[in-house]
PDB file of the backbone (N, CA, C, O) and the ligand in Angstrom, with CONECT records:
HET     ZN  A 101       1
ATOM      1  N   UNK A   1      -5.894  -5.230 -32.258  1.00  0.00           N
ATOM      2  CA  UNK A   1      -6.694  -5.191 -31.027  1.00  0.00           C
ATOM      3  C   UNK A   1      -5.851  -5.665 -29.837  1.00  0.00           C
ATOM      4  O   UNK A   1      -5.681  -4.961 -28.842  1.00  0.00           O
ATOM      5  N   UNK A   2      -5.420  -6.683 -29.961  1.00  0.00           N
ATOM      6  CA  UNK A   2      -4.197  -7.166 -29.055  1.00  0.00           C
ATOM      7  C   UNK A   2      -3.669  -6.383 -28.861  1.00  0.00           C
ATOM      8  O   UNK A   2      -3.906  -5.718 -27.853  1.00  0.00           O
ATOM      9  N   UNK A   3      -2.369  -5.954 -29.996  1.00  0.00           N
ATOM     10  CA  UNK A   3      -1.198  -4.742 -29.661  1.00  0.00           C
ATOM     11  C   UNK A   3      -1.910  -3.599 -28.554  1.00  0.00           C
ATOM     12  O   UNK A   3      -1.423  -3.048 -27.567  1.00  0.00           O
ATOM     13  N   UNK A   4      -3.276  -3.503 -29.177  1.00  0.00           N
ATOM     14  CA  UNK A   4      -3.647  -2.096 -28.245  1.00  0.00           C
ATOM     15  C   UNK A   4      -3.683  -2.507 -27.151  1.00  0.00           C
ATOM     16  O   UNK A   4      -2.862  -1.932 -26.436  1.00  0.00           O
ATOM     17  N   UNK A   5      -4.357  -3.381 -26.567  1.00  0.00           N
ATOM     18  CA  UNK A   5      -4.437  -3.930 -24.908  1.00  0.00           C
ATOM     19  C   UNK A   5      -3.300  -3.877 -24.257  1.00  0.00           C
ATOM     20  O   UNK A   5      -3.120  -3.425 -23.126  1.00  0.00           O
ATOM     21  N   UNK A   6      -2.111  -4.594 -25.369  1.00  0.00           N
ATOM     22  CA  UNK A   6      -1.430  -4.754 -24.485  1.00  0.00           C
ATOM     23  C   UNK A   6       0.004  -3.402 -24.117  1.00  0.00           C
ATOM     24  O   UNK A   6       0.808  -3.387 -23.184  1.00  0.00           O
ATOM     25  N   UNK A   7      -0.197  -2.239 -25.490  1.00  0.00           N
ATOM     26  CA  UNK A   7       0.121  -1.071 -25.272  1.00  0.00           C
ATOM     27  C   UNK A   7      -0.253  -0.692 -24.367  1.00  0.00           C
ATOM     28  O   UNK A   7       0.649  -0.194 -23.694  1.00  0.00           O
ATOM     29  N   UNK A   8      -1.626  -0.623 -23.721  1.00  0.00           N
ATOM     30  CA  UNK A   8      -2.508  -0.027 -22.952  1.00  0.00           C
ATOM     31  C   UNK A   8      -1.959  -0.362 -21.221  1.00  0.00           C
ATOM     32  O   UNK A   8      -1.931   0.325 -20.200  1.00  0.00           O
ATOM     33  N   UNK A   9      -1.600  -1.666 -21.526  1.00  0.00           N
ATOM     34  CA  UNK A   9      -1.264  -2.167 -20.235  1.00  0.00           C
ATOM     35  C   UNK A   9       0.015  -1.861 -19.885  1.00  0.00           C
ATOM     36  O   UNK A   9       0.161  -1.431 -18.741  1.00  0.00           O
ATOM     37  N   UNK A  10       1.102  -1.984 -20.662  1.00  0.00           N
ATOM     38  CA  UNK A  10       2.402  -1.902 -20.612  1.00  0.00           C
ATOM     39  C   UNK A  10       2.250  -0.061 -20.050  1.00  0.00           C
ATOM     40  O   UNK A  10       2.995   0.342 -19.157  1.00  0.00           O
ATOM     41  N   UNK A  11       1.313   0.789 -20.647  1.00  0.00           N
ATOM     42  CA  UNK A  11       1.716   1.810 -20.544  1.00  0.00           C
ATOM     43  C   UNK A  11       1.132   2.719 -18.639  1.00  0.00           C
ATOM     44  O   UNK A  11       1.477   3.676 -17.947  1.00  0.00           O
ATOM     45  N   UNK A  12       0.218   1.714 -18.610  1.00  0.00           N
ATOM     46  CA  UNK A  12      -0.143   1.593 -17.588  1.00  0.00           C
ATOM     47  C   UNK A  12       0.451   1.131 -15.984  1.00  0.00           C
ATOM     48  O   UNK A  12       0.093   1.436 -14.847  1.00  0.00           O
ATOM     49  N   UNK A  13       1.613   0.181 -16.574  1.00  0.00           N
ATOM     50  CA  UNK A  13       2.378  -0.349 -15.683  1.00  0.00           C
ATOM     51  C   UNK A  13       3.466   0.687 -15.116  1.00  0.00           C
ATOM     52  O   UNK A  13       3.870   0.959 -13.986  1.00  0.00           O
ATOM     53  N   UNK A  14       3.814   1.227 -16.657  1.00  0.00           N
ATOM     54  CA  UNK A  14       4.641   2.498 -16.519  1.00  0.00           C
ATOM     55  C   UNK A  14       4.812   3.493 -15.503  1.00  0.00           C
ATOM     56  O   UNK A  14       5.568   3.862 -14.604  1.00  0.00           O
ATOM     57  N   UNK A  15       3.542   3.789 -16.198  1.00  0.00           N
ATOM     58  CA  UNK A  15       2.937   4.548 -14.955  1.00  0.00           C
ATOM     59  C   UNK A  15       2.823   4.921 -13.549  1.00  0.00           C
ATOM     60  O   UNK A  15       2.886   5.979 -12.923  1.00  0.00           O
ATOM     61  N   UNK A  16       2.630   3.663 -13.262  1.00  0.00           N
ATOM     62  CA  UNK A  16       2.040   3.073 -12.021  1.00  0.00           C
ATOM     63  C   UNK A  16       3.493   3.236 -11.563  1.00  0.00           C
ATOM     64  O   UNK A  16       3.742   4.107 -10.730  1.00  0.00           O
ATOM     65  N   UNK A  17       4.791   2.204 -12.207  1.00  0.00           N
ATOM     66  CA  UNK A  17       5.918   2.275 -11.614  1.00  0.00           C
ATOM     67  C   UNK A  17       6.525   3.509 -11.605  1.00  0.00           C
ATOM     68  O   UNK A  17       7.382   3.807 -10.773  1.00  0.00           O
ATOM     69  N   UNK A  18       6.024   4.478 -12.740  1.00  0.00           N
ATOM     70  CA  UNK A  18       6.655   5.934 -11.795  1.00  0.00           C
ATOM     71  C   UNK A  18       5.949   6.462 -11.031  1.00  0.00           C
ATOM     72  O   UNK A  18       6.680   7.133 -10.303  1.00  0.00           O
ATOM     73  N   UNK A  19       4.815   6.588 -10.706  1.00  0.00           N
ATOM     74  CA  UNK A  19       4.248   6.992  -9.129  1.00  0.00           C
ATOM     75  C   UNK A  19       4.961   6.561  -8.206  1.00  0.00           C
ATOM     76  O   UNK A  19       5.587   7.313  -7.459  1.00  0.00           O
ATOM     77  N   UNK A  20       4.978   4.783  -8.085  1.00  0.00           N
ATOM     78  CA  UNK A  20       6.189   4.358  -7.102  1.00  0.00           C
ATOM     79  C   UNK A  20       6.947   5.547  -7.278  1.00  0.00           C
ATOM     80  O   UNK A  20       6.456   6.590  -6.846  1.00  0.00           O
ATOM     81  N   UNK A  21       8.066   5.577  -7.840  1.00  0.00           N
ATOM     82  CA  UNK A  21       9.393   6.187  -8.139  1.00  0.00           C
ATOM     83  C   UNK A  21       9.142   7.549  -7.473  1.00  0.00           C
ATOM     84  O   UNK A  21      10.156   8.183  -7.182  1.00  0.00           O
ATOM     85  N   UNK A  22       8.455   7.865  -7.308  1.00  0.00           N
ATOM     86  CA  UNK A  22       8.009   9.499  -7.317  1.00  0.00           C
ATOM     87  C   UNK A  22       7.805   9.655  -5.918  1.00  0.00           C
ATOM     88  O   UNK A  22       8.564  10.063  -5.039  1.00  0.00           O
ATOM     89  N   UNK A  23       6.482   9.199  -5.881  1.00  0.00           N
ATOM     90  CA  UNK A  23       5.758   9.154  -4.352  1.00  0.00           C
ATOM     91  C   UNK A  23       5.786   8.068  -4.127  1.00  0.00           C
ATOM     92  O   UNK A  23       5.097   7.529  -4.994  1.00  0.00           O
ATOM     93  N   UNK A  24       6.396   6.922  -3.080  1.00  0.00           N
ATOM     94  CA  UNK A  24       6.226   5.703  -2.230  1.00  0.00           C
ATOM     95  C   UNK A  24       5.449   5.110  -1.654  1.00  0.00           C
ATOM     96  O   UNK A  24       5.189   3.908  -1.704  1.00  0.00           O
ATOM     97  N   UNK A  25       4.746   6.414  -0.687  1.00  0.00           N
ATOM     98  CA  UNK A  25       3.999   6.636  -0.294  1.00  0.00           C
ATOM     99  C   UNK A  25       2.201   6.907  -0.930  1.00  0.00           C
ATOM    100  O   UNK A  25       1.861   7.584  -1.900  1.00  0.00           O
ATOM    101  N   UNK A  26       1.477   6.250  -0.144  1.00  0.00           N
ATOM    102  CA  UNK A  26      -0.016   6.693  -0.453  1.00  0.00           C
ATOM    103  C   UNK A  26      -0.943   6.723   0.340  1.00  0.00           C
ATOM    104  O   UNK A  26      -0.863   5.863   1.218  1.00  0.00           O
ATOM    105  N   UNK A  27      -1.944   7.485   0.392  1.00  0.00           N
ATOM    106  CA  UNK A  27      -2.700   7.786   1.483  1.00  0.00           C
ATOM    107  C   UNK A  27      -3.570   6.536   1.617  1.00  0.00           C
ATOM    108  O   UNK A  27      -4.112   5.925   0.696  1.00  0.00           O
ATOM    109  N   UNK A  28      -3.630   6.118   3.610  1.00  0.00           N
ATOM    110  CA  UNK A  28      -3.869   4.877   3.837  1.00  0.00           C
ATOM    111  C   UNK A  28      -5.724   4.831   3.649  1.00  0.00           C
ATOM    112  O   UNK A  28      -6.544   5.611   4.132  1.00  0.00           O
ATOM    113  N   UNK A  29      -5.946   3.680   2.817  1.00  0.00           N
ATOM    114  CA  UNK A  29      -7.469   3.152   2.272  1.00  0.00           C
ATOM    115  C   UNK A  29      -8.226   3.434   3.388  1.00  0.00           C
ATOM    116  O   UNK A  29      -9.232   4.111   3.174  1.00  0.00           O
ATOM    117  N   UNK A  30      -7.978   3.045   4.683  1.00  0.00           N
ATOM    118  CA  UNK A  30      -8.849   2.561   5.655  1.00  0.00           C
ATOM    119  C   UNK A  30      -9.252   4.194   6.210  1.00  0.00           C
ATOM    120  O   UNK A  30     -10.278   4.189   6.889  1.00  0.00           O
ATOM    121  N   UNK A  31      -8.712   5.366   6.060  1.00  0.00           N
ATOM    122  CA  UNK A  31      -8.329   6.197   6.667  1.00  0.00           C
ATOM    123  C   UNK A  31      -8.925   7.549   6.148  1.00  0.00           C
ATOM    124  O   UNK A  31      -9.520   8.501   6.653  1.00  0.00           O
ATOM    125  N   UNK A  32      -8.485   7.185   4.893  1.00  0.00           N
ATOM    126  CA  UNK A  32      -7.600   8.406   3.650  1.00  0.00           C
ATOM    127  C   UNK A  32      -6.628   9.569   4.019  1.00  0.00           C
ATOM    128  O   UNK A  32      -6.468  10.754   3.725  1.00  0.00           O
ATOM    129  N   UNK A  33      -5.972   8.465   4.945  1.00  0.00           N
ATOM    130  CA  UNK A  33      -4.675   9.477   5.272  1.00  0.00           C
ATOM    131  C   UNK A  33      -4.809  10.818   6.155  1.00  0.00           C
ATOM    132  O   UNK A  33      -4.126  11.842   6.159  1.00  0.00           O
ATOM    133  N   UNK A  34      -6.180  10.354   7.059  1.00  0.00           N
ATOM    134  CA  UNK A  34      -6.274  11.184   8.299  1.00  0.00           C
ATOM    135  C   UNK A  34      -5.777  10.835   9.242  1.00  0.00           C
ATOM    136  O   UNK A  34      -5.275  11.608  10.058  1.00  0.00           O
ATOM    137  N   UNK A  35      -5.808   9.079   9.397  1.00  0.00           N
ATOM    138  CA  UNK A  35      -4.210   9.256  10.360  1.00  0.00           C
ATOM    139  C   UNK A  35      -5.350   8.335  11.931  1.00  0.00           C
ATOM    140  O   UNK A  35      -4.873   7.659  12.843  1.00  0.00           O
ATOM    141  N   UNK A  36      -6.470   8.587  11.766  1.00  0.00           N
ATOM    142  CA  UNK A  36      -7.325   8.602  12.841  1.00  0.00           C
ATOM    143  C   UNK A  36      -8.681   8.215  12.503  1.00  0.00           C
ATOM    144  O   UNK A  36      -9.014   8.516  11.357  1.00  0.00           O
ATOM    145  N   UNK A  37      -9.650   7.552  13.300  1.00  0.00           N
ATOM    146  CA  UNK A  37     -10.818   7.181  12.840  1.00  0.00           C
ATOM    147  C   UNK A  37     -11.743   8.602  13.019  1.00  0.00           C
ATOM    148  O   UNK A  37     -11.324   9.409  13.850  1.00  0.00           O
ATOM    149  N   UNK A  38     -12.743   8.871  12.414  1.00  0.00           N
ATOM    150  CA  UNK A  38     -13.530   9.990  12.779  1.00  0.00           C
ATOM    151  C   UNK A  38     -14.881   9.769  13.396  1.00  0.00           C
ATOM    152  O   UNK A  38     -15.486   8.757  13.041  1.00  0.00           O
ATOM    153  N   UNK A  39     -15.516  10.686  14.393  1.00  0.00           N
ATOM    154  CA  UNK A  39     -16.693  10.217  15.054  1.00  0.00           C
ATOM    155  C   UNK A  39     -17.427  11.081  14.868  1.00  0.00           C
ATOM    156  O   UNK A  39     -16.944  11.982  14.182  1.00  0.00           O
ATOM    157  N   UNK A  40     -18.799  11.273  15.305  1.00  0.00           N
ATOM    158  CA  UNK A  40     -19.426  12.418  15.917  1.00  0.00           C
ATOM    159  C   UNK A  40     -19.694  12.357  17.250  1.00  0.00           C
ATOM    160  O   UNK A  40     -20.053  11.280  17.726  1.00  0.00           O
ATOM    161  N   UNK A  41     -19.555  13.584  18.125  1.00  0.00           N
ATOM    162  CA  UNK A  41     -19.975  13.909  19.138  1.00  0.00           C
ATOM    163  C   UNK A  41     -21.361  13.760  19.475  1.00  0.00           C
ATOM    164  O   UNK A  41     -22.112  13.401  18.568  1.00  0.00           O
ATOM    165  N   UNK A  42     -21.876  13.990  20.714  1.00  0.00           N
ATOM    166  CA  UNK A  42     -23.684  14.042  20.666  1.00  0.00           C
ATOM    167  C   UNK A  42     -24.165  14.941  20.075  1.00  0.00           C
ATOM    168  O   UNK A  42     -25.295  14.949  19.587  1.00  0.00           O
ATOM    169  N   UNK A  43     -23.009  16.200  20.033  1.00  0.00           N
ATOM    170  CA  UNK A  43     -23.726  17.369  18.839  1.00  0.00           C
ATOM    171  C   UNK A  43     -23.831  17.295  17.459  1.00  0.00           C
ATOM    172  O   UNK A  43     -24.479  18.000  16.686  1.00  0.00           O
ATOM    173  N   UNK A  44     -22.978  16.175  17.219  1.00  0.00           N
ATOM    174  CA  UNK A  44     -23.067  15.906  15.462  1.00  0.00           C
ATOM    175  C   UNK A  44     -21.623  16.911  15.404  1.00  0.00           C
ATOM    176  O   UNK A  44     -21.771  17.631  14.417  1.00  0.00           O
ATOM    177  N   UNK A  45     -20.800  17.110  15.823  1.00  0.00           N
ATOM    178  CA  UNK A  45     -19.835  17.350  15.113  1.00  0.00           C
ATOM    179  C   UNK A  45     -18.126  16.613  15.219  1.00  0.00           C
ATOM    180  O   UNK A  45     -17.403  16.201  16.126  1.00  0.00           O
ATOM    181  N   UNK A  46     -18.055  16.729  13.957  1.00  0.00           N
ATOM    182  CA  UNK A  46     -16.425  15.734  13.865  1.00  0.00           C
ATOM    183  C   UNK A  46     -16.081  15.527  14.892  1.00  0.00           C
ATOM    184  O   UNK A  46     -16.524  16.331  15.712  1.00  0.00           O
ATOM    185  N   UNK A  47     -14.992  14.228  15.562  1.00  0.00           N
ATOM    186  CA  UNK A  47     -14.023  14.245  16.442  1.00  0.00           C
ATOM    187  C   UNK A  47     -13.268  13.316  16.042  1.00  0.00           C
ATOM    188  O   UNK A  47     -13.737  12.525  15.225  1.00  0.00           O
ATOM    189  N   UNK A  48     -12.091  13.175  16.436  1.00  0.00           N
ATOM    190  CA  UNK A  48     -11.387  12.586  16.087  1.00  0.00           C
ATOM    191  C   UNK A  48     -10.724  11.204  17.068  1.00  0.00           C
ATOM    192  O   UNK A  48     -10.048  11.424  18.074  1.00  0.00           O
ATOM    193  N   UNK A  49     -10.988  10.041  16.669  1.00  0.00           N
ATOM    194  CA  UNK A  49     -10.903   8.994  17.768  1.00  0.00           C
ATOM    195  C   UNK A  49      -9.872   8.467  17.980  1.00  0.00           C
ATOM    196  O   UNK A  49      -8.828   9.112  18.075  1.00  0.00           O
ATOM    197  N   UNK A  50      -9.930   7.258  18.093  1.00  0.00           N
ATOM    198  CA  UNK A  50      -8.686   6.195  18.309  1.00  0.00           C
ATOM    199  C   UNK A  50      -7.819   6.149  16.451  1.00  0.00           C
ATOM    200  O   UNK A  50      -8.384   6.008  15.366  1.00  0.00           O
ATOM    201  N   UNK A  51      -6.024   6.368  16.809  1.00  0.00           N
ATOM    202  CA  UNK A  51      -5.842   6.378  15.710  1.00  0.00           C
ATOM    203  C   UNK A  51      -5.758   5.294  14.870  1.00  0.00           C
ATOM    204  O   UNK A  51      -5.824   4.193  15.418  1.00  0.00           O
ATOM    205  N   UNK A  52      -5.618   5.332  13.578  1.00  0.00           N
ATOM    206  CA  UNK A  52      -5.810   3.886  12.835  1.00  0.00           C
ATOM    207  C   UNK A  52      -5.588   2.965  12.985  1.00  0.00           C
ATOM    208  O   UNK A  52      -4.360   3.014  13.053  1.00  0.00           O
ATOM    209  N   UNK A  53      -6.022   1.412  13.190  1.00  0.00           N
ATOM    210  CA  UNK A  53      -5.115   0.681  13.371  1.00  0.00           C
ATOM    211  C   UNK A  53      -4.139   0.490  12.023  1.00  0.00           C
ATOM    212  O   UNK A  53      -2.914   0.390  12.095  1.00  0.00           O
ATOM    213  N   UNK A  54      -4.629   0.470  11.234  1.00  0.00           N
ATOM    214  CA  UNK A  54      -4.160  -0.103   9.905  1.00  0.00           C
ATOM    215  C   UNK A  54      -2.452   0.611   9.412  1.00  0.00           C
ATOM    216  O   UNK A  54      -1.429   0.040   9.033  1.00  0.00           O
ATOM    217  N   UNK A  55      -2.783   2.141   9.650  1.00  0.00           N
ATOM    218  CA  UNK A  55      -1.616   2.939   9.414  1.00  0.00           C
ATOM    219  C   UNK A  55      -0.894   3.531  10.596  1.00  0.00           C
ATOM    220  O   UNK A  55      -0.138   4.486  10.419  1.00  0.00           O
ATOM    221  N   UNK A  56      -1.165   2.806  12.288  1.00  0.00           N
ATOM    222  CA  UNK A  56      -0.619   3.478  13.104  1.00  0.00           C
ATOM    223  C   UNK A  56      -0.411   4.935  13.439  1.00  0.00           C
ATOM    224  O   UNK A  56       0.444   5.386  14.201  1.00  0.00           O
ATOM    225  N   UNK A  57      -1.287   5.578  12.779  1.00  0.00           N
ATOM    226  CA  UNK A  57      -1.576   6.837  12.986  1.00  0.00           C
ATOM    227  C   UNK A  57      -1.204   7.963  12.416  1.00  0.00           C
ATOM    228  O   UNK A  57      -1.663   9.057  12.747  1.00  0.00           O
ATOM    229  N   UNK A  58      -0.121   7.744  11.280  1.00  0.00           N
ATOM    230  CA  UNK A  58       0.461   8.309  10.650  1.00  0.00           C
ATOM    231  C   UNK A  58      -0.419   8.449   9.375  1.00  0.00           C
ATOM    232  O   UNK A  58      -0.102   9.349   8.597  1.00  0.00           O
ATOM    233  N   UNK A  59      -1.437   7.701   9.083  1.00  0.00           N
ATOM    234  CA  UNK A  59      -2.120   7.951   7.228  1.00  0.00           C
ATOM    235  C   UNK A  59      -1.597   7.794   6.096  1.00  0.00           C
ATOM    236  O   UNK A  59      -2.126   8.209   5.064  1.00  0.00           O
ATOM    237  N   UNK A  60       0.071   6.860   6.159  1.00  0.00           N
ATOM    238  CA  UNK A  60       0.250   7.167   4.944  1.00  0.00           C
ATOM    239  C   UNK A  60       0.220   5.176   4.595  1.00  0.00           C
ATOM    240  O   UNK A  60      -0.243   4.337   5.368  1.00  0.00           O
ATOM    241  N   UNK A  61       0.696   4.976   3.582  1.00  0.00           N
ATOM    242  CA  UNK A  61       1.310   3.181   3.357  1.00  0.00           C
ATOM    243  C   UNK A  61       1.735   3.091   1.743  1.00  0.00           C
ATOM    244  O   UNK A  61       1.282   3.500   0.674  1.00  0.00           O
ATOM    245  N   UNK A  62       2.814   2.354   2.185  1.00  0.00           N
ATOM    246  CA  UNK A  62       3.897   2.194   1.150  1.00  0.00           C
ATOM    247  C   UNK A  62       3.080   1.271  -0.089  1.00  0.00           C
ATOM    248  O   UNK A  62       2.457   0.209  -0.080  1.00  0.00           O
ATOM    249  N   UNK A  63       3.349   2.020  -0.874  1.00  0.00           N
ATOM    250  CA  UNK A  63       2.310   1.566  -2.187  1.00  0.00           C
ATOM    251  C   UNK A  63       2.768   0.048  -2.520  1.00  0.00           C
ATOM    252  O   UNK A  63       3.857  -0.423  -2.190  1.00  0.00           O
ATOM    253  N   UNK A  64       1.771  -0.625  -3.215  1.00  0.00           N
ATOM    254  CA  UNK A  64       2.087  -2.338  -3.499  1.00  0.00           C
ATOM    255  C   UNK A  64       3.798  -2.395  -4.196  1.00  0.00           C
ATOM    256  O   UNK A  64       4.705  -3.122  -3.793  1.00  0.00           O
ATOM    257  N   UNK A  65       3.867  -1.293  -5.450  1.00  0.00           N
ATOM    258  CA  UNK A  65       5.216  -1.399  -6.309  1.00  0.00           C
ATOM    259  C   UNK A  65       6.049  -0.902  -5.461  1.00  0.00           C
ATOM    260  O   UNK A  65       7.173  -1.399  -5.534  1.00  0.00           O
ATOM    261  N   UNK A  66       5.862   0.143  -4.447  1.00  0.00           N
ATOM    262  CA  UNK A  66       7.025   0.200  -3.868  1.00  0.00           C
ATOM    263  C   UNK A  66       7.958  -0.926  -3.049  1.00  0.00           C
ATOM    264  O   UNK A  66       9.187  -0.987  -3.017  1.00  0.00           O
ATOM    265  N   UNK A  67       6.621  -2.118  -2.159  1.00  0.00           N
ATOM    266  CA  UNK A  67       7.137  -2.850  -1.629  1.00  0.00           C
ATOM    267  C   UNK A  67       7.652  -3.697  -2.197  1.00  0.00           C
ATOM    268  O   UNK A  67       8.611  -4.134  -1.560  1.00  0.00           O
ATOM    269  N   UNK A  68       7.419  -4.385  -3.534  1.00  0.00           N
ATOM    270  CA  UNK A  68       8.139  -5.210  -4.684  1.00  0.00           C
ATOM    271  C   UNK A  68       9.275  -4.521  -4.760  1.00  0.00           C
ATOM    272  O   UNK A  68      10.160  -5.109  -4.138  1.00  0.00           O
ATOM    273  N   UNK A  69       9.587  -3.665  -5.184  1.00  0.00           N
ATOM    274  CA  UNK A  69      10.665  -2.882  -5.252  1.00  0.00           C
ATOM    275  C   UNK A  69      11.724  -3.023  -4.306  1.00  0.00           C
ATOM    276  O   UNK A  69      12.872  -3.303  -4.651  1.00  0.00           O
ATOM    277  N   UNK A  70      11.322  -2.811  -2.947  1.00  0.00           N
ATOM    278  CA  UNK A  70      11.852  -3.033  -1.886  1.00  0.00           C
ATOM    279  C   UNK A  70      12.714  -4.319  -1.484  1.00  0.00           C
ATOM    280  O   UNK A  70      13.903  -4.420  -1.184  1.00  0.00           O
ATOM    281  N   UNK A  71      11.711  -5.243  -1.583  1.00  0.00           N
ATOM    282  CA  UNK A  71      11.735  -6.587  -1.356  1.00  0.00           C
ATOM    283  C   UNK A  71      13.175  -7.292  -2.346  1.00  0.00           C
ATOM    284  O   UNK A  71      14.161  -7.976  -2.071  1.00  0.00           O
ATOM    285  N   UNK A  72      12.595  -6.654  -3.615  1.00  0.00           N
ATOM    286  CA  UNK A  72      13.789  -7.363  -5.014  1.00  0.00           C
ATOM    287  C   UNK A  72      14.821  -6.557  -4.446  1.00  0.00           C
ATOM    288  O   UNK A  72      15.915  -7.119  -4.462  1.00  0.00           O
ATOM    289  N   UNK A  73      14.813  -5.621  -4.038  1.00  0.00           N
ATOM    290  CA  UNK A  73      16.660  -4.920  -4.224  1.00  0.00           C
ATOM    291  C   UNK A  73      16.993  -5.656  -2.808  1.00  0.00           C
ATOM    292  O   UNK A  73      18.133  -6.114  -2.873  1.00  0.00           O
ATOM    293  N   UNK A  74      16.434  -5.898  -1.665  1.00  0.00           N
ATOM    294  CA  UNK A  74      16.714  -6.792  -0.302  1.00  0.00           C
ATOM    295  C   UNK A  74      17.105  -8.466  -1.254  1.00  0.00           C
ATOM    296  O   UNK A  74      18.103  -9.063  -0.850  1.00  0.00           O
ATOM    297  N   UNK A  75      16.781  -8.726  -1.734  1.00  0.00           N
ATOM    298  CA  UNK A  75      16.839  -9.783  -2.238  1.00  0.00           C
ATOM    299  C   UNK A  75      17.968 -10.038  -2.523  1.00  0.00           C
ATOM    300  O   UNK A  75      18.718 -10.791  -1.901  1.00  0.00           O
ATOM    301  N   UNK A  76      18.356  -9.041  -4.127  1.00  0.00           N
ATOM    302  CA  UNK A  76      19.918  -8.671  -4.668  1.00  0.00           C
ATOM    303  C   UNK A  76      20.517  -8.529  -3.942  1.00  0.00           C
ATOM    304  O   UNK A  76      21.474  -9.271  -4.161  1.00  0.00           O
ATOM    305  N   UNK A  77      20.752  -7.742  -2.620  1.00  0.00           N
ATOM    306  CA  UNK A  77      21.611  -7.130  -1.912  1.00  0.00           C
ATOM    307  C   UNK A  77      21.829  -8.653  -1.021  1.00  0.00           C
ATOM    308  O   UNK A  77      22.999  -8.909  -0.736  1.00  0.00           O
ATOM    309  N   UNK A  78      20.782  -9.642  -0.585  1.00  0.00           N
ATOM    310  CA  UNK A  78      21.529 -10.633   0.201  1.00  0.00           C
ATOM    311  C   UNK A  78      22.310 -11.300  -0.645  1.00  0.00           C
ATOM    312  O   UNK A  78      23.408 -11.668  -0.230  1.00  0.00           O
ATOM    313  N   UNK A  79      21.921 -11.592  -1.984  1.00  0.00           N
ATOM    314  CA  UNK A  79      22.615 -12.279  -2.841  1.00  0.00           C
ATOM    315  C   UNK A  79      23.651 -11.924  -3.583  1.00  0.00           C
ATOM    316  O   UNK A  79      24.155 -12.741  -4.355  1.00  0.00           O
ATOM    317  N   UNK A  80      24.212 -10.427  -3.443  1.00  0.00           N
ATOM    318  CA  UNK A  80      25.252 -10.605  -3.993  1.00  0.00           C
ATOM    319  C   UNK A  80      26.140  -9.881  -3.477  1.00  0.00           C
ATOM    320  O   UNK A  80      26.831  -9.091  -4.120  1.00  0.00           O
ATOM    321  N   UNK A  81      26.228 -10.122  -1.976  1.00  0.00           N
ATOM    322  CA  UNK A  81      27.200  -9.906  -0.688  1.00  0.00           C
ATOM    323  C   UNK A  81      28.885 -10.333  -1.110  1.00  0.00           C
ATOM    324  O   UNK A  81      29.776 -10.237  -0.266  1.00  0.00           O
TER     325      UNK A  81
HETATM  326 ZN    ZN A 101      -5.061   4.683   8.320  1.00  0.00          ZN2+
END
């Protein structure tokens, strides 16, 4: 029962770290990577408002593993100048 959990997890991590690897990038939560808040007009139809704050307008944000990723090789790289 253990082994399985923790297969489960390990394989999961995997995973996860090749998405990093793959795509860096992910479409921003606040948003979903429209980039912009959405409104309605008085007619009831879409518009598009002030852009995100969260993703600066662009919709995308660097996934949690990518920034670990990031961070450790900045790390190595000061340390072994
Ligand atoms: Zn956004």
């Amino acid at each position: 029962m253990l082994a399985t959990s923790t297969l489960l997890l390990l394989a999961t991590l995997a995973g996860y770290a090749l998405l990093c690897a793959v795509s860096p990038f992910g479409d921003c939560r606040k948003c979903r990577g429209i980039g912009y808040k959405l409104t309605t007009d008085r007619k009831g139809r879409p518009k598009r408002d002030k852009p995100c704050r969260r993703c600066k307008g662009h919709g995308k944000r660097l996934r949690v593993g990518r920034r670990l990723h990031n961070h450790s090789r900045a790390v190595h790289h000061a340390g072994t100048r």
